[in-house]
VOGU-3710 file (C-alpha; in Angstrom, 3 decimals, decimal comma):
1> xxxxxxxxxx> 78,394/-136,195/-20,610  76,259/-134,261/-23,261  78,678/-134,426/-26,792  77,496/-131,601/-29,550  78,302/-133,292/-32,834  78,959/-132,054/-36,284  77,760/-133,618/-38,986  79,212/-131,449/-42,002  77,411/-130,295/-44,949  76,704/-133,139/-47,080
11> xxxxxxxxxx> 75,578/-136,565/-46,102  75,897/-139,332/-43,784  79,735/-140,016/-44,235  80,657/-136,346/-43,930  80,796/-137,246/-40,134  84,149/-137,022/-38,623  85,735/-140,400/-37,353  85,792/-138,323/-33,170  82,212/-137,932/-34,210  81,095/-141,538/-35,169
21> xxxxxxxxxx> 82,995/-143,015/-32,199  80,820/-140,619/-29,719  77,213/-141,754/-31,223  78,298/-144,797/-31,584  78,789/-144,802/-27,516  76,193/-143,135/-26,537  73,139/-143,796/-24,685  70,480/-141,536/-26,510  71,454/-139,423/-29,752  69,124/-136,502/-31,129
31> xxxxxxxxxx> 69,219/-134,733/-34,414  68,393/-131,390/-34,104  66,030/-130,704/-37,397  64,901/-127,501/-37,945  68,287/-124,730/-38,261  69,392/-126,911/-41,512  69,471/-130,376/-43,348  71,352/-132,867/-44,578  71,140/-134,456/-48,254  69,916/-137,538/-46,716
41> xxxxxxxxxx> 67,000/-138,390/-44,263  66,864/-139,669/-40,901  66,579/-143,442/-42,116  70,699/-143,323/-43,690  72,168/-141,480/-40,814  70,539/-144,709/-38,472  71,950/-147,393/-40,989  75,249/-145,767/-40,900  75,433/-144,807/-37,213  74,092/-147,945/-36,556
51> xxxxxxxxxx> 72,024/-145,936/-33,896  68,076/-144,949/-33,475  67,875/-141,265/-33,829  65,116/-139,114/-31,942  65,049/-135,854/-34,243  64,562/-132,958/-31,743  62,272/-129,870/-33,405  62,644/-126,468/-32,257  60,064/-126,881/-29,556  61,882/-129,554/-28,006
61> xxxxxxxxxx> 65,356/-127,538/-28,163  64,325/-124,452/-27,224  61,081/-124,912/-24,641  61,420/-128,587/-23,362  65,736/-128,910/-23,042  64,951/-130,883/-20,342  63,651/-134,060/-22,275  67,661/-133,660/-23,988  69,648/-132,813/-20,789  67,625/-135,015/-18,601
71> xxxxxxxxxx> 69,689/-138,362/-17,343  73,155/-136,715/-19,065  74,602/-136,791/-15,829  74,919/-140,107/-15,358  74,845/-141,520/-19,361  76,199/-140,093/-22,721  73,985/-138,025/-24,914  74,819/-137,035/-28,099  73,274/-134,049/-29,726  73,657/-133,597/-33,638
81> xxxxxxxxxx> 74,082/-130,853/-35,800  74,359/-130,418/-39,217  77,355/-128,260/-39,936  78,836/-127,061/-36,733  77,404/-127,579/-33,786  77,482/-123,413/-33,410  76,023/-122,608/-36,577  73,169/-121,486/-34,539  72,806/-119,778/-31,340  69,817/-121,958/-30,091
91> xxxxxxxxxx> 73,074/-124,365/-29,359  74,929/-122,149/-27,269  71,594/-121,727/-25,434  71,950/-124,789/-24,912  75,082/-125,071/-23,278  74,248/-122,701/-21,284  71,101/-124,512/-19,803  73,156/-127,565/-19,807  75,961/-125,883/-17,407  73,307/-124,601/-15,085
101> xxxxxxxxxx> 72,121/-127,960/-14,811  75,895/-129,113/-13,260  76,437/-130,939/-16,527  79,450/-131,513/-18,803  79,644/-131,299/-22,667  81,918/-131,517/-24,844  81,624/-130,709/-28,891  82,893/-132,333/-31,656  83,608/-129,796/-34,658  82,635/-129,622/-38,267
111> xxxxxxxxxx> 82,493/-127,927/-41,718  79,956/-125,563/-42,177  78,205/-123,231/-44,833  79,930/-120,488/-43,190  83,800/-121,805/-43,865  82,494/-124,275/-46,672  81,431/-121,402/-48,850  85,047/-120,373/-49,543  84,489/-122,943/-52,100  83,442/-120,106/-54,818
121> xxxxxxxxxx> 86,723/-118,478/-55,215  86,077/-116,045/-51,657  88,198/-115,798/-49,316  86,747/-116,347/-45,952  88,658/-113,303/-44,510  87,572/-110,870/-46,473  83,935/-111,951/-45,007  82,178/-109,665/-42,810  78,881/-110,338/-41,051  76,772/-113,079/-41,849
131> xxxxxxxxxx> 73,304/-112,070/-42,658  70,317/-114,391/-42,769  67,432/-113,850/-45,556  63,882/-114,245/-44,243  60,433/-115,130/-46,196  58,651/-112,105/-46,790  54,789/-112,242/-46,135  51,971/-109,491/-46,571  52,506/-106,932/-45,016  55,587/-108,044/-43,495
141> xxxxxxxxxx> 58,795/-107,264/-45,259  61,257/-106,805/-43,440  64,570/-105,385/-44,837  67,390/-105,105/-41,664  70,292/-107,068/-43,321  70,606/-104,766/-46,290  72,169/-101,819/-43,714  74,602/-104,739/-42,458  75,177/-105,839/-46,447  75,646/-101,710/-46,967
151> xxxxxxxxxx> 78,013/-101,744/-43,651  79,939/-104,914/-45,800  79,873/-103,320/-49,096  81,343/-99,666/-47,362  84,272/-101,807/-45,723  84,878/-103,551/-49,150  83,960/-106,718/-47,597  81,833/-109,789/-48,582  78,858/-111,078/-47,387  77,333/-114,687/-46,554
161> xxxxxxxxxx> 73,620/-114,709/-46,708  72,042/-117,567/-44,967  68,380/-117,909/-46,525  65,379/-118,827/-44,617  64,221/-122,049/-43,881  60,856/-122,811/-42,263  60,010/-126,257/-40,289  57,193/-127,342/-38,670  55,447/-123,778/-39,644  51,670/-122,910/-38,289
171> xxxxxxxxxx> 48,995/-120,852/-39,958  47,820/-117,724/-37,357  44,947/-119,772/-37,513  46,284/-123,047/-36,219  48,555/-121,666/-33,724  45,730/-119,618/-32,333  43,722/-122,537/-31,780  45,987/-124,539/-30,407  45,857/-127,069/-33,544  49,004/-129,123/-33,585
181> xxxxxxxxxx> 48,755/-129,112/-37,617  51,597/-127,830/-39,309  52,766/-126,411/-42,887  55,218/-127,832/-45,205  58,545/-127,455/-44,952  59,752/-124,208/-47,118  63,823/-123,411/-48,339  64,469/-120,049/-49,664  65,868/-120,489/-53,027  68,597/-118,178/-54,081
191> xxxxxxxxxx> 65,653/-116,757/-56,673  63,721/-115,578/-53,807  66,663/-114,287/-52,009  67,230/-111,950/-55,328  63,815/-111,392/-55,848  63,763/-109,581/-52,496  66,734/-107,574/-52,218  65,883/-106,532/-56,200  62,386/-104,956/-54,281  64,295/-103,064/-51,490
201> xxxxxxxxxx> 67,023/-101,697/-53,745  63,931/-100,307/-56,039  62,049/-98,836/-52,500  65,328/-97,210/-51,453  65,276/-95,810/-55,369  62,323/-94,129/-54,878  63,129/-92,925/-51,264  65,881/-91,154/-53,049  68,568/-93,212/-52,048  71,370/-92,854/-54,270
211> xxxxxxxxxx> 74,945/-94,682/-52,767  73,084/-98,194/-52,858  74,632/-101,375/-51,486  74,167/-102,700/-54,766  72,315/-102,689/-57,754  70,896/-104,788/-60,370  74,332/-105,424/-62,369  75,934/-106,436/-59,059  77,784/-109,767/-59,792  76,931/-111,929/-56,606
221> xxxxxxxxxx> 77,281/-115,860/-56,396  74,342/-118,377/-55,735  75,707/-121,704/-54,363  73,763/-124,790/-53,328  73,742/-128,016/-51,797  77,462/-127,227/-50,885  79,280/-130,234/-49,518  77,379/-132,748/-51,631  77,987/-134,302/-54,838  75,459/-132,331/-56,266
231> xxxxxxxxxx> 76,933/-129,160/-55,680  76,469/-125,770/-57,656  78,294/-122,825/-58,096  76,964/-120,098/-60,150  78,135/-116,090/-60,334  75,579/-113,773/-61,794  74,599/-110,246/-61,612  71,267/-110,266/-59,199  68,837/-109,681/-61,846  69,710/-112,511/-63,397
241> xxxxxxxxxx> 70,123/-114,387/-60,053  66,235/-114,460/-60,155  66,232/-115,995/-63,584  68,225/-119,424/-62,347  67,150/-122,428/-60,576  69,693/-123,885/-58,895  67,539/-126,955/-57,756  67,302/-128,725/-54,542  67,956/-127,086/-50,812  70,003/-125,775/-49,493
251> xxxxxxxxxx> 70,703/-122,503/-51,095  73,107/-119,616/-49,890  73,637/-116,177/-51,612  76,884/-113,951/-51,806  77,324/-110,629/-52,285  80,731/-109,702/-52,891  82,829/-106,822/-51,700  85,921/-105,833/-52,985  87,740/-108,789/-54,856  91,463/-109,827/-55,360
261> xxxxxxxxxx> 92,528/-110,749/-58,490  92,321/-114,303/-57,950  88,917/-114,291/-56,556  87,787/-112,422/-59,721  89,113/-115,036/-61,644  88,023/-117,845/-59,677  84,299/-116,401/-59,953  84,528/-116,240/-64,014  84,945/-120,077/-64,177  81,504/-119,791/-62,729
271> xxxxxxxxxx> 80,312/-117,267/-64,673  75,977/-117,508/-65,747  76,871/-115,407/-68,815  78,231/-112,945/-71,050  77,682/-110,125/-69,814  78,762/-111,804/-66,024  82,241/-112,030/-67,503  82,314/-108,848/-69,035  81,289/-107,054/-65,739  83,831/-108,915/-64,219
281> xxxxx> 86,499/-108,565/-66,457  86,261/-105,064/-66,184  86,533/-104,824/-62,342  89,962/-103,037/-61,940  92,184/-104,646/-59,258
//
């Protein structure tokens, strides 16, 4: 049997009891160790588990399944997530390859960022698509998710942005030559995030574009490390998102639609400033 496991948002103990009781059992257990993180390393989730963990890159998920799937047929693998197992889509791939192999799974559930961030005040069903945040580089700056964040924003609805992360990276240069040497890992800080939607809403300025998704004063909400101990809450309007540092990975951005009463509320007790409060005092509901 190959068991998809959740392992929640924080650390090693955020685990659910049906999850422990599969590693614990099975024969081989990956980590898959590229779509997110934990608050801990590799070293506390094998002193609690009580297991050796092989941590399974994208490579290994996505080109060579087969070292994964391989022997599941006749042993238990256990394949670990952080979050919920589908988070990601790479996982349903998975199942997928998995089923045309004759094989069985089952999946274990877990919290993730995208139910976890109702934390803020938000409520989850006035969500509407999820949009992930990439790096920008020179020349390439891609801007897709602000028409789904405009699509949100239009249907008074929030929206989740998932921000970049970037593991086991190679230079043009190294992946050209074939050099198996690879970059540090990078998070996308909710500062980033900010910095970059600040830049399109200016380009679509000067395009002449004038029913924006948002603007500067837009209050949004910068969370981080949700789950853990150490977690942060902050609402802000999105110029002065790019002014706070809300420390370690990960980070996650919001940009709200239309709020209810209580959500208003609930975002003032997070409020960066002044002038946050007064913005959202003033929102009529």
């Amino acid at each position: 049997m190959l068991f998809f496991v959740g392992l929640g948002l924080g650390d090693a103990k955020d685990i659910t009891v049906k999850g422990l009781e599969v590693v614990k059992k099975c024969k081989r257990v990956y980590l898959e160790a590229y779509t997110s993180i934990l608050t801990v390393g590799k070293d506390a989730l094998e002193e609690f588990y009580g297991r050796e963990i092989i941590l399974a890159d994208r490579d290994m998920v996505e080109t060579n399944s087969d070292e994964i799937l391989s022997g599941a047929e006749e042993e238990d693998v256990a394949f670990l997530v952080v979050g919920d197992p589908f988070g990601a889509t790479t996982h349903t791939d998975l199942v997928l390859r998995a089923k045309e192999k004759g094989l069985d799974y089952r999946v274990v559930h877990n919290a993730s960022i995208m139910n976890a961030c109702g934390c803020c005040g938000l409520q989850l069903y006035n969500f509407g698509e999820t949009v992930s945040i990439v790096f920008w580089t020179d020349p390439w700056k891609p801007d897709s998710y602000y028409d789904k964040i405009k699509s949100n924003r239009d249907r008074n609805m929030h929206t989740l942005c998932l921000l970049d992360i970037k593991m086991k990276e190679q230079t043009i240069e190294n992946l050209m030559k074939g050099r198996k040497i690879f970059e540090p890992p990078r998070f996308m800080t909710v500062k980033q995030a900010s910095e970059q939607l600040l830049e399109i809403v200016e380009n679509k300025r000067q395009e002449g574009d004038n029913s924006l998704a948002f603007t500067e004063d837009t209050v949004c909400v910068g969370l981080s490390r949700v789950g853990s101990d150490a977690q942060r809450i902050v609402s802000a309007t999105l110029q002065e998102m790019t002014q706070i540092d809300l420390g370690e990975p990960l980070h996650s951005l919001i940009i709200p639609g239309e709020m209810h009463s209580l959500e208003r509320d609930m975002l003032l007790q997070f409020a960066f400033s002044d002038k946050t409060k007064n913005i959202l005092s003033s929102i009529c509901i």
